[in-house]
Residue, then its C-alpha position, 0 to 999 in steps of 0.5 A: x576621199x580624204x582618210x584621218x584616223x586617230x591612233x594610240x600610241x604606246x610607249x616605245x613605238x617609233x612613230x613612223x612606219x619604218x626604223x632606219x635605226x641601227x641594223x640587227x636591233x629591230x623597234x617597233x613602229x606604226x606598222x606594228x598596230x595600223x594597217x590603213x595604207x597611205x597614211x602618215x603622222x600629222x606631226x610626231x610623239x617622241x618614241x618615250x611619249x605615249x598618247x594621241x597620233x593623227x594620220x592622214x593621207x592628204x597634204x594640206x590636212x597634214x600641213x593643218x594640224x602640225x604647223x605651230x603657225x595655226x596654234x591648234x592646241x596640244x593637250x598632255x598629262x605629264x607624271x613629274x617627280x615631286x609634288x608639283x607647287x602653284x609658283x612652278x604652275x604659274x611659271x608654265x603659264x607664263x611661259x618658260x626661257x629654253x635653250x631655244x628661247x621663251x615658250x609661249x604661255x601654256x594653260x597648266x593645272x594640277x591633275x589626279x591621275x587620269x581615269x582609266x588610264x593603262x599601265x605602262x610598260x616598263x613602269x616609271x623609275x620612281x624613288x620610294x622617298x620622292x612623290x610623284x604628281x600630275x600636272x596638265x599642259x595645253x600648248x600650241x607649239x611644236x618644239x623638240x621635246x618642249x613639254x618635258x624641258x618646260x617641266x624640267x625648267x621649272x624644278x618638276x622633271x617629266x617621268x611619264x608624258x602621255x598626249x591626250x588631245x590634239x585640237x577637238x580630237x581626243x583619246x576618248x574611247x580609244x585603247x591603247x595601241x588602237x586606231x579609229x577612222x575619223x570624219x574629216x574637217x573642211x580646212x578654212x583658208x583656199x585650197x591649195x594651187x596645182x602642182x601641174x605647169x599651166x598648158x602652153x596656148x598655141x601661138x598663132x598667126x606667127x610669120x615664119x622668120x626671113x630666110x626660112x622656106x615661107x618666109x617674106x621679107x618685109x620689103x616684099x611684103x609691102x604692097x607696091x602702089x598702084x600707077x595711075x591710068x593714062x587718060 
């Protein structure tokens, strides 16, 4: 049976189960909050982004939810340094020129802080004189670090960036650093072909070739014609 949770990841959690980083300077990762064997990311959140995480243990669900090719719709809340203007909001939403090329247009608002969210740990590094606002960023793509670039782009560098929603699936009712098995979806489209090689048919009615024990050449396997009896 098909296993999908949805986790919480705090701040400075690998999201991977392993850290093949630098030897004697251990991080914490997935393994640290999630014992549900055979399971893995359904695309990532970077180590300094805290929020939504699907994992699942089948392929094609993984292959579902992170492909940007099926436009399932990313939710962020993004804490930037300095109050954050409608020309920068209309900017996001008409997409924004990176180094890798246009993004997409994006649905961006300006937010209150979120309700009940947790305190991070180590806190932002805000500066006394400069404010700090909230803005919310639906996006259906999946380039390296694309929400933090965007805002920077746009004159409103990221502080905190936290995933709240990952297509219908959400951080409602979730606390920091838990999971939660969840029911999961039929994927639309065919299943996916066998990775098995398709069985051989035996071949039958082959004639041994000529020269081999069995073997008739095809002089001798000619029948030869009958004489006609003398009357």
């Amino acid at each position: 049976m098909t296993r999908l949770i949805r986790f919480n990841k705090p701040f400075d959690v690998l999201p991977q189960f392993t850290d093949a980083g630098t030897d004697g300077s251990p991080r914490p990762t997935l393994s640290a909050y999630i014992e549900c064997p055979g399971v893995y990311p359904a695309g990532r959140l970077d180590r300094d982004s805290e929020g939504l995480m699907l994992l699942t243990d089948d392929g094609r669900l993984q292959a579902w939810i992170s492909d940007p090719k099926h436009k399932l719709e990313k939710t962020y809340w993004a804490q930037v340094e300095g109050q954050i203007d409608a020309g920068a909001l209309e900017a996001l939403c008409q997409g924004v020129e990176l180094k890798d090329g246009m993004t997409r247009p994006a649905k961006a608002r300006a937010i209150d802080e979120p309700t009940g969210i947790w305190a991070r740990t180590p806190p932002i590094r805000a500066r006394k004189s400069v404010p700090t606002s909230w803005v919310e960023l639906r996006i259906s793509e999946g380039r390296n670090r694309q929400v933090r670039r965007m805002t920077a782009a746009v004159g409103y560098p990221t502080l905190r960036l936290i995933r709240s929603a990952i297509g219908a699936w959400s951080l409602d009712g979730l606390a920091q650093g838990q999971w939660e098995a969840l029911d999961p979806p039929r994927i639309p489209g065919p299943p996916k072909p066998s990775q098995k090689p398709p069985r051989k048919k035996p071949i039958i009615g082959t004639r041994p070739e000529p020269g081999k024990s069995g073997a008739t050449s095809p002089s001798s396997s000619r029948r030869k014609p009958r004489s006609k009896s003398k009357r």
